[in-house]
C-alpha positions in Angstrom: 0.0 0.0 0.0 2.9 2.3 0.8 4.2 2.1 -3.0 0.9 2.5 -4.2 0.5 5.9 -2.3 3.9 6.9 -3.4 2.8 6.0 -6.7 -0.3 8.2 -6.8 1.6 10.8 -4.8 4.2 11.5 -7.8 1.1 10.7 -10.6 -0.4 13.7 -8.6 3.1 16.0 -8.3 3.1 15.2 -12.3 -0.2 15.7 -13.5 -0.5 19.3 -11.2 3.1 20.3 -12.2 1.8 20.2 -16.1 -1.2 21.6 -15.4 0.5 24.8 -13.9 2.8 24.6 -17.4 -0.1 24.6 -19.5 -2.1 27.4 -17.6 1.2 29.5 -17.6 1.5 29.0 -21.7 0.7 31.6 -23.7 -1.7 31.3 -26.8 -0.2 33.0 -30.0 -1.4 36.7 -30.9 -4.0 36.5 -33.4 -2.7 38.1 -36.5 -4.5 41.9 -37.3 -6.6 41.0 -40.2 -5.9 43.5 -43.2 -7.9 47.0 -43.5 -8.1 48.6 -46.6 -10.7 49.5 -48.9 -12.0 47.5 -52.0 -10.8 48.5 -55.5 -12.8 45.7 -57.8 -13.9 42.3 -57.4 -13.4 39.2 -59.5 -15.6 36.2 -58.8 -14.5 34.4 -61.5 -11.1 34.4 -60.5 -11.9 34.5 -56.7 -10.2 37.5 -55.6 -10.6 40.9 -54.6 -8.4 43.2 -55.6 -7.9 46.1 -52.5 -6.0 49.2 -51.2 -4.8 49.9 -47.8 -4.4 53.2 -46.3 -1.4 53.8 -47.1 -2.0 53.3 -51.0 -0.2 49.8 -50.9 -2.8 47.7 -53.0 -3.0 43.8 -52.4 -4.7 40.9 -53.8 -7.1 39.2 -51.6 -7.6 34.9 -52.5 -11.0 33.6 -51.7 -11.8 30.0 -51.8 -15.5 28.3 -51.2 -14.6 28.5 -47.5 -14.2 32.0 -47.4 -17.0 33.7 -45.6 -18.3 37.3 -47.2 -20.7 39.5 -44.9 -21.8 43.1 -45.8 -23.2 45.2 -43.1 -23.2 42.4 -40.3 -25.0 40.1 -43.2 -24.4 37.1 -45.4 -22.8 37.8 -48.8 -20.9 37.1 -51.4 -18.0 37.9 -53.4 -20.5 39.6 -56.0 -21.8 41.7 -53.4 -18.7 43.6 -52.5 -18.9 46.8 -54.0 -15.8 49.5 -55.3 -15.4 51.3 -52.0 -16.1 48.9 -49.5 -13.9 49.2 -46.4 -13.1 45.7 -45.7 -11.4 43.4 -43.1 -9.7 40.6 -44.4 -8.6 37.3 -42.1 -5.9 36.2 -42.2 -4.2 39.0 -43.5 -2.1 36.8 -46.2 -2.9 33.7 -47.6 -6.5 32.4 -48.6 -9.0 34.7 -46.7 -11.2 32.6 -44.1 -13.2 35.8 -43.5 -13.9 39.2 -45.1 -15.8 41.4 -43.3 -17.3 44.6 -45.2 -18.9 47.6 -44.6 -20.7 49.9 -47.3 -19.8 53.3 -47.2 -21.4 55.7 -45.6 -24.2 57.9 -48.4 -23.2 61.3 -49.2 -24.8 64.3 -47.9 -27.1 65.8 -49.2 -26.8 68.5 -51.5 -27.9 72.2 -50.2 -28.2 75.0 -51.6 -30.9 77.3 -54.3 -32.9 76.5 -57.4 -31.3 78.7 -59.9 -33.4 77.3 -63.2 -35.4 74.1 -64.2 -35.3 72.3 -67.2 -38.4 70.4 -67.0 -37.7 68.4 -70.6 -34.2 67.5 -69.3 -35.1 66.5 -66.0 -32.8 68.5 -64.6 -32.6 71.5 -61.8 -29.7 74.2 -62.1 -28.7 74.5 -58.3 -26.5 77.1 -56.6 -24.6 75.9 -53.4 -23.6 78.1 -51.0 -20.1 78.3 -52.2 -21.2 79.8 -55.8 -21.0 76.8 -57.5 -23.8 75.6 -59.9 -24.7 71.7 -60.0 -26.8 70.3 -62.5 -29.2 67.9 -60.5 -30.5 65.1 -62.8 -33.9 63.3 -62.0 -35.9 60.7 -63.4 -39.5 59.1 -62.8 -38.8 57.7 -59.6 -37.5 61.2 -57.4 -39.6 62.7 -55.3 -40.4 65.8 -55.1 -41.6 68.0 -52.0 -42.3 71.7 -51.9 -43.0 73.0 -48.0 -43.6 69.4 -47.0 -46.3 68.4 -49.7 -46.1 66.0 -52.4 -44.8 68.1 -55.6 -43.7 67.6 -59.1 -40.6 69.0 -60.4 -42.3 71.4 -62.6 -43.6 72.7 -58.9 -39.8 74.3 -58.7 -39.2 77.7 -58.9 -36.1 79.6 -58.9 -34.9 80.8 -55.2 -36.6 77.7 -53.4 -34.0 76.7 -51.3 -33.7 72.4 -52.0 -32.4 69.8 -50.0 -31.5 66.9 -52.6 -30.4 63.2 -52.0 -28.2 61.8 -52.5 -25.9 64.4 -53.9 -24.2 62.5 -56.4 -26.0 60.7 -59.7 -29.6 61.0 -60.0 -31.7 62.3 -57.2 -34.1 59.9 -55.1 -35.4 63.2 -53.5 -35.6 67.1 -53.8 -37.3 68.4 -50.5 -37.7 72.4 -51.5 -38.8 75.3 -49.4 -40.4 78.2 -50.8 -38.7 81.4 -50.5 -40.1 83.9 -47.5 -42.3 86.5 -49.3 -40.9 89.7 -49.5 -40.5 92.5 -46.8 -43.2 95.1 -46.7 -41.4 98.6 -48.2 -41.7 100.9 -44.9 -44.7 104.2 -46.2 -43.0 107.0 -47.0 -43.6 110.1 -44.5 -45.4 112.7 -45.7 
């Protein structure tokens, strides 16, 4: 009995002094996956072709394990868009992961109907800065005046406008009229 409690004495000694190793043992950093911002996509070929902040561009390889997500969702490689900021893992080799995030919309565009071209489709608009911006629209843009449903023939020159998005063809132009004139003061007689 004495050897056999020796025995599990130095089996215990053993066992606790490798569990204190293991406990004590670092895991590996997890490499930083790559950041950088998509440039164009080919599914054919499986890659994705990107540019990292400091204008280094790299090739990203995909295989059928890779997993795509767009704004938290499932995706694929054809749903990665030019401008994309993306987070690839690992950051070399076959991606396992790539994480993307569509850019944010532009603002809007501010500023005052200078003309309308009711044919065209398009409103002449002055920004603040003195610059004029031809605003194209199509069938589907909605069009507000002072909060009410509109047309674009509705427009008139010094309406101030809100339009979105401010690049390409505008979803919406929200305008305000202008205030009405100031009363002239009576002369005294």
């Amino acid at each position: 009995m004495d050897r056999s409690w020796k025995l599990l004495s130095a089996s215990l000694i053993v066992l606790m002094a490798a569990s204190a190793l293991h406990a004590g043992a670092k895991k590996p950093p997890k490499p930083h996956p790559l950041v950088a911002v998509v440039e164009s996509v080919d599914a054919t070929a499986g890659t994705v072709l990107v540019k990292e902040k400091d204008g280094t561009e790299a090739t990203v390889a995909t295989d059928a394990e890779t997993v795509v997500t767009v704004d938290g969702k499932a995706a694929t490689l054809d749903d990665l868009d030019a401008g994309m900021m993306v987070a690839v893992t690992p950051p070399t080799g076959i991606a396992d992961k790539i994480d993307a995030k569509s850019p944010p919309p532009p603002p809007p565009l501010l500023g005052v109907v200078e003309s309308l071209d009711a044919t065209a489709g398009t409103v002449l608009v002055k920004l603040k800065d003195g610059t004029d911006v031809t605003v194209a629209t199509d069938a589907d843009t909605v069009v507000t005046v002072d909060g009410k449903a509109a047309t674009l023939v509705d427009l008139v020159a010094g309406m101030m406008v809100v339009v979105t998005p401010s690049t390409g063809t505008a979803d919406a132009i929200d305008a305000k009229s202008p205030p009405p004139p100031k009363p002239q003061p009576r002369p005294k007689h």
